[in-house]
C-alpha positions in Angstrom: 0.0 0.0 0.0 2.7 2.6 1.1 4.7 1.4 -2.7 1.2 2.3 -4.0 1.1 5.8 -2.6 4.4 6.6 -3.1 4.8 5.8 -6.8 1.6 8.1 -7.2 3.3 10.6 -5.5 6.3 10.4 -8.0 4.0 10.2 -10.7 2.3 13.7 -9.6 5.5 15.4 -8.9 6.9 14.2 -12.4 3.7 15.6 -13.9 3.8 19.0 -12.1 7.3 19.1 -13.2 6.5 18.6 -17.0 3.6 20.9 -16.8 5.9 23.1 -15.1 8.5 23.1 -17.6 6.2 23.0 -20.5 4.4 26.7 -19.0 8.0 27.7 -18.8 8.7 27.1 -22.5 5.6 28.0 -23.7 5.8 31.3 -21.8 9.0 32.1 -23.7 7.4 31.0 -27.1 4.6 33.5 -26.7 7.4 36.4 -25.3 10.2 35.5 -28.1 9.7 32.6 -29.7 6.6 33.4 -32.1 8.6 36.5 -32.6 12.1 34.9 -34.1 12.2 33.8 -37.9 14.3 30.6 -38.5 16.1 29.5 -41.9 19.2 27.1 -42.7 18.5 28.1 -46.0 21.0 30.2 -45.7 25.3 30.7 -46.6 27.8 32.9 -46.2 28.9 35.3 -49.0 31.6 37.9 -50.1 33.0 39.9 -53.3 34.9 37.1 -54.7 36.9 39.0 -57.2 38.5 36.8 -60.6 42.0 37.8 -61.7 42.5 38.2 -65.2 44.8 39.5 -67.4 44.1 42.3 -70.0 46.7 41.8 -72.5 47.7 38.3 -73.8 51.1 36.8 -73.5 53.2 34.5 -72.1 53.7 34.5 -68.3 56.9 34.9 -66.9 56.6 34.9 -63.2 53.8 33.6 -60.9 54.5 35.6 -57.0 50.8 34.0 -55.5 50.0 31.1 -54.1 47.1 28.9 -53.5 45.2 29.6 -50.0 48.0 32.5 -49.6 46.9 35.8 -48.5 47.9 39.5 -50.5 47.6 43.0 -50.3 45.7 45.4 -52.4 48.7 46.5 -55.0 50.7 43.3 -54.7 52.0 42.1 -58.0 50.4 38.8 -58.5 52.0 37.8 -61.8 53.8 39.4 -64.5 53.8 38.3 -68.3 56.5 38.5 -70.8 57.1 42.5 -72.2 59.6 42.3 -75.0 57.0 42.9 -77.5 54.9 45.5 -75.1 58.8 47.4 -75.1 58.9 47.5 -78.4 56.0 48.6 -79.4 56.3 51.6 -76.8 59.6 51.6 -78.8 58.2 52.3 -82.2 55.5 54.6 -81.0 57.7 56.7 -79.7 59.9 56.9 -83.0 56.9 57.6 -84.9 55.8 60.4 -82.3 59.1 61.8 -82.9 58.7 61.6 -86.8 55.7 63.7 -86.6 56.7 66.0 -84.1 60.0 66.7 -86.5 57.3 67.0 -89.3 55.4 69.5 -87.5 58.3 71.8 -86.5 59.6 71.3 -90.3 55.9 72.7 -91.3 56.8 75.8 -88.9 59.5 76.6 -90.4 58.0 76.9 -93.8 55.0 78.8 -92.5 57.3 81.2 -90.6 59.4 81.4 -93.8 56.4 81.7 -95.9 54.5 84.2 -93.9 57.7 86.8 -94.2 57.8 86.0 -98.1 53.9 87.3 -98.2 55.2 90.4 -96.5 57.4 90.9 -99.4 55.2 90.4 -101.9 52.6 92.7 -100.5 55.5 95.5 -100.4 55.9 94.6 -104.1 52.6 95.1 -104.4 52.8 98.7 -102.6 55.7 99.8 -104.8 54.1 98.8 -107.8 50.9 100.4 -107.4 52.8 103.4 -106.1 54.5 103.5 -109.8 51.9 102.8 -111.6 50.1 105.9 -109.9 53.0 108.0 -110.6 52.9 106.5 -114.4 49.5 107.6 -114.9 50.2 111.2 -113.2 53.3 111.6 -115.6 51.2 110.2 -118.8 48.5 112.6 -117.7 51.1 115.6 -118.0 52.5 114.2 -121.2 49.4 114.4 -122.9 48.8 117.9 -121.5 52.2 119.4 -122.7 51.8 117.3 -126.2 48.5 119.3 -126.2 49.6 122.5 -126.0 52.8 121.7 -128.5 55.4 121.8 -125.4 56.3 117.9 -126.1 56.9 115.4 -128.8 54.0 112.7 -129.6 57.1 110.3 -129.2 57.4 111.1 -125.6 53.6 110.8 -124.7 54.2 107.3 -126.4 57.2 107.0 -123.9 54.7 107.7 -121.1 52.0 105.6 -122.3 54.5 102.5 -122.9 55.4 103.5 -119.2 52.3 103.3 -117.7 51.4 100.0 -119.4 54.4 98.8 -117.8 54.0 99.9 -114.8 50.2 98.3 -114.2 51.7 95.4 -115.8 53.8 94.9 -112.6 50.7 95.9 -110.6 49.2 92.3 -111.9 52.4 90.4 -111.9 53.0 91.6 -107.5 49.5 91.0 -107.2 49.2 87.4 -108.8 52.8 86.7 -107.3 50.9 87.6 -103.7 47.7 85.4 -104.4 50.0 82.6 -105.2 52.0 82.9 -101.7 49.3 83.1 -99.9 47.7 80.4 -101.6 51.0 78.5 -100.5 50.4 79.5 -97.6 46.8 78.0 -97.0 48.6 74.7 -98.6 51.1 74.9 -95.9 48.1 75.4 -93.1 46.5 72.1 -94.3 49.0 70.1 -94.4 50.1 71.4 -90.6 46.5 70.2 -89.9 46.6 66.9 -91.1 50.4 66.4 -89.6 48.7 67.8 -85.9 45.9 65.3 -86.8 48.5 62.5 -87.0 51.2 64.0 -83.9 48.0 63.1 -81.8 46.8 59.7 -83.1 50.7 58.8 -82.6 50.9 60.3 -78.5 47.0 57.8 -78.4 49.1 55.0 -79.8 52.2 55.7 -77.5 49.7 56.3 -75.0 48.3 52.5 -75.6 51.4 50.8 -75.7 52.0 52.0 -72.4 48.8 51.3 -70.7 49.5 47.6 -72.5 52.7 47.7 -70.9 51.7 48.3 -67.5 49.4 46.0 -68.1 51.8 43.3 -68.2 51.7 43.2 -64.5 49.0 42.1 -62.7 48.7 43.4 -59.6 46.3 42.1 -56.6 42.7 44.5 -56.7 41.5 44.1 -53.3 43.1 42.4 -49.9 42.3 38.7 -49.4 43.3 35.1 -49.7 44.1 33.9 -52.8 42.0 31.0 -54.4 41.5 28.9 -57.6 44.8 29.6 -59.2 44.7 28.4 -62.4 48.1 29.6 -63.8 51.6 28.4 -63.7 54.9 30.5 -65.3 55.5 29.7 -69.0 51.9 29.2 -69.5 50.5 31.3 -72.5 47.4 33.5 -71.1 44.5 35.1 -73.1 42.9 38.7 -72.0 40.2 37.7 -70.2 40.7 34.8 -68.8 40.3 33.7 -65.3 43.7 33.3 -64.0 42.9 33.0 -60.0 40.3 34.6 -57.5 40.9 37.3 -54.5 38.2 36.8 -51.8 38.4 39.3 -49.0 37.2 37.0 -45.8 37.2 40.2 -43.5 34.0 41.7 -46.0 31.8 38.6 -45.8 28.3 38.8 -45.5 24.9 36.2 -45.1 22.2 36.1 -47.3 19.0 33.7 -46.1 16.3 32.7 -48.4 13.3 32.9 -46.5 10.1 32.0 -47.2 7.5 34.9 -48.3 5.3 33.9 -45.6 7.8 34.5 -43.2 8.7 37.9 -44.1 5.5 39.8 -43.3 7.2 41.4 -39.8 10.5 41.5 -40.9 12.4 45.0 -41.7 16.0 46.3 -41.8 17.7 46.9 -38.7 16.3 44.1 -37.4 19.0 41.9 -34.7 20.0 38.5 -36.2 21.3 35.3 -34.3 23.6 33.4 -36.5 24.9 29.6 -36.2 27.7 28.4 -38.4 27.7 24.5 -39.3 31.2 24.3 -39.3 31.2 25.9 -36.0 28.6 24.6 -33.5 27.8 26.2 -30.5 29.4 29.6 -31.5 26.9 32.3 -31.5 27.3 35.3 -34.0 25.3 38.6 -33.8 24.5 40.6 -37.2 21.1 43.0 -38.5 19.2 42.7 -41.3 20.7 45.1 -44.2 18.0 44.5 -46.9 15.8 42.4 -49.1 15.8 41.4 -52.3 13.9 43.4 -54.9 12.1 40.1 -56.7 12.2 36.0 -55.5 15.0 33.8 -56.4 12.8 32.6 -58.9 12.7 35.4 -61.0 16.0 35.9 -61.6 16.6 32.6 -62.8 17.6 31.5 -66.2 14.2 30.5 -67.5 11.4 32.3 -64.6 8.6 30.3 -64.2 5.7 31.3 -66.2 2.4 30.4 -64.3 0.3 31.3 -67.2 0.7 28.0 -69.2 -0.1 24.5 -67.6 -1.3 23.3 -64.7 -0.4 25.4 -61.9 1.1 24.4 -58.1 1.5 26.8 -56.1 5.0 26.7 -54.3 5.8 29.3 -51.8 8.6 31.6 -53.4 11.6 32.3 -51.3 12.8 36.3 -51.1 16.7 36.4 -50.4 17.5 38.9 -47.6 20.8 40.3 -46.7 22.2 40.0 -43.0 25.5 42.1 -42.4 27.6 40.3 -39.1 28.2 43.2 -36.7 31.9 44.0 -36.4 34.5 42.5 -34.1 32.5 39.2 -34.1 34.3 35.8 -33.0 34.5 34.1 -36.6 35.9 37.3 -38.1 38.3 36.2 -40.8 37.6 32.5 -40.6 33.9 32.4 -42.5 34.2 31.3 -46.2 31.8 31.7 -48.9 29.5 28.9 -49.4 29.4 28.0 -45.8 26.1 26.9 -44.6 25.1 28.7 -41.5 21.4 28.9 -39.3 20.0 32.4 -38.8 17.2 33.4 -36.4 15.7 36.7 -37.2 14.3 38.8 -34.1 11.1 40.5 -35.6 9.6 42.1 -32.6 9.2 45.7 -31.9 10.6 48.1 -29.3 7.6 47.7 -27.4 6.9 44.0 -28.3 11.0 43.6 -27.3 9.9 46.0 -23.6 6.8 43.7 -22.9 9.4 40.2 -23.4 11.8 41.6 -20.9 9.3 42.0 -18.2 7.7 38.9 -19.1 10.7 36.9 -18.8 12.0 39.1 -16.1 9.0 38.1 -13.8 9.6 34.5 -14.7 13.0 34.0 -13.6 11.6 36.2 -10.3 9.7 32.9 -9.5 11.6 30.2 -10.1 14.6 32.2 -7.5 11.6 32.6 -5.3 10.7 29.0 -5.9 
């Protein structure tokens, strides 16, 4: 009889216990718990930046290694730049052609500008004696006139005169022909400016593609997927190796629509890392995607046509870790983590605290 009672004793105090515990949980479920949005649909992510070269060549020294990290301005690798030399080489030579052409064509405008200012004072003289021809003829043909000269020198004066415009035309046309030399000379200086610049853009070129030749790191990181060994010929463009900066890293959770009807920027996230259990990190929500995975897809689903399921879309949302964090520098891309996303409100997060606060105010009076 006394077993009797006693097992039903054990059996109460078990059940009080389990109701007891089960209160205490639920009570924190209706503070937090209903509050907190869950996902391990969810991985770590950075600005994993390829390495690739912009001119082609062969390479002729590899300074990275796999898993290694670098600097922002290391040289990573360099490729051969014989032919990049010379052809700053010959750029430069033809620069200097047609700058020695240009100074050549200022010469001969210089010379040809004080040649027109001869040929206009040609021009002056000779239409200064013409005038004074026609003045003379003009008294020759008074004096014959009035029987003070001979006919034969009014012929003089007239022969003279003819002469003297005949010079007139011969300064003038002589003029019109340096200047039109002149105008030849300005054209050509055009065309050889025209070609003194397209030679500095090609020198220019060949040493941008000389520069190039070295390939320098673009951001800090560790480096990863090298794909490139010394001797190796390399194309512009291709993907040589990969910079990933492991102190930038960021998490970005696909959660389900349904679950994002509370849930705003700002908002404190809980963070679990597979590869580390039991180590807690603290980030916020930084911001939501503008459309469902979905629709940036290849081929986005096109629930016009067939027979039509409906599957709940998932909107990826951003989560930036808060600085100084445990894992800092030890997270890699593609990592699968756990985050929990606190969705409740100032007041919401006020009422909880007092809640919970009462709570564990029992159980240290209990």
């Amino acid at each position: 009889m006394k077993l009797g009672v006693r097992s039903f004793l054990i059996l109460i105090a078990l059940l009080v216990a389990t109701l007891a515990v089960g209160a205490m949980f639920g009570w924190e479920w209706w503070l937090t718990g209903r509050f907190v949005e869950k996902t391990d649909n969810a991985f770590v992510h950075a600005d994993i930046t390829a390495i690739s070269p912009k001119v082609g060549g062969y390479v002729s020294e590899v300074l990275i290694d796999d898993n290694k990290p670098v600097n922002a301005g290391d040289v990573m690798l360099r490729i051969e730049d014989s032919s990049f030399q010379a052809d700053v080489s010959r750029a430069q030579a033809e620069l200097a052609e047609k700058w020695a052409a240009l100074t050549n064509l200022e010469q001969r405008r210089a010379l040809q500008s004080t040649i027109i200012q001869e040929a206009e004072a040609a021009v002056r003289a000779a239409q200064a004696n013409s005038d004074r021809r026609q003045k003379e003829l003009k008294r020759a043909g008074a004096l014959v006139n009035q029987g003070w000269a001979s006919q034969r020198r009014h012929d003089e004066a007239v022969a003279e005169e003819l002469g003297a415009e005949a010079e007139v035309a011969r300064t003038v046309a002589r003029l019109a022909a340096e200047r039109q030399q002149l105008a030849v000379i300005d054209s050509e200086r055009a065309e050889v400016e025209a070609e003194v610049e397209r030679s500095e853009a090609e020198l220019t070129l060949a040493q941008i593609n000389l520069r190039y030749t070295v390939v320098h790191a673009p951001s800090s990181g560790i480096v990863g997927n090298l794909r490139v060994e010394q001797g190796e010929y390399v194309r512009p463009g291709a993907r040589l190796a990969a910079v990933v900066p492991l102190h930038q890293v960021w998490i970005i959770a696909n959660y389900k629509e349904t679950q994002l009807t509370n849930m705003v920027p700002g908002q404190s996230v809980s963070i679990e890392v597979d590869t580390f259990p039991g180590v807690e990190v603290k980030g916020h929500v930084d911001s939501m995607a503008p459309a469902s995975g979905a629709q940036f897809s290849l081929l986005p689903p096109d629930n016009a046509t067939g027979n039509y399921t409906k599957v709940v879309q998932r909107i990826p949302v951003k989560i930036v870790l808060e600085p100084g964090h445990s894992l800092e520098g030890r997270l890699r891309p593609g990592m699968s983590v756990i985050t929990r996303v606190d969705t409740r409100t100032d007041a919401q997060r006020e009422r909880s605290a007092r809640g919970l606060g009462g709570l564990a105010t029992r159980e240290a009076s209990n």
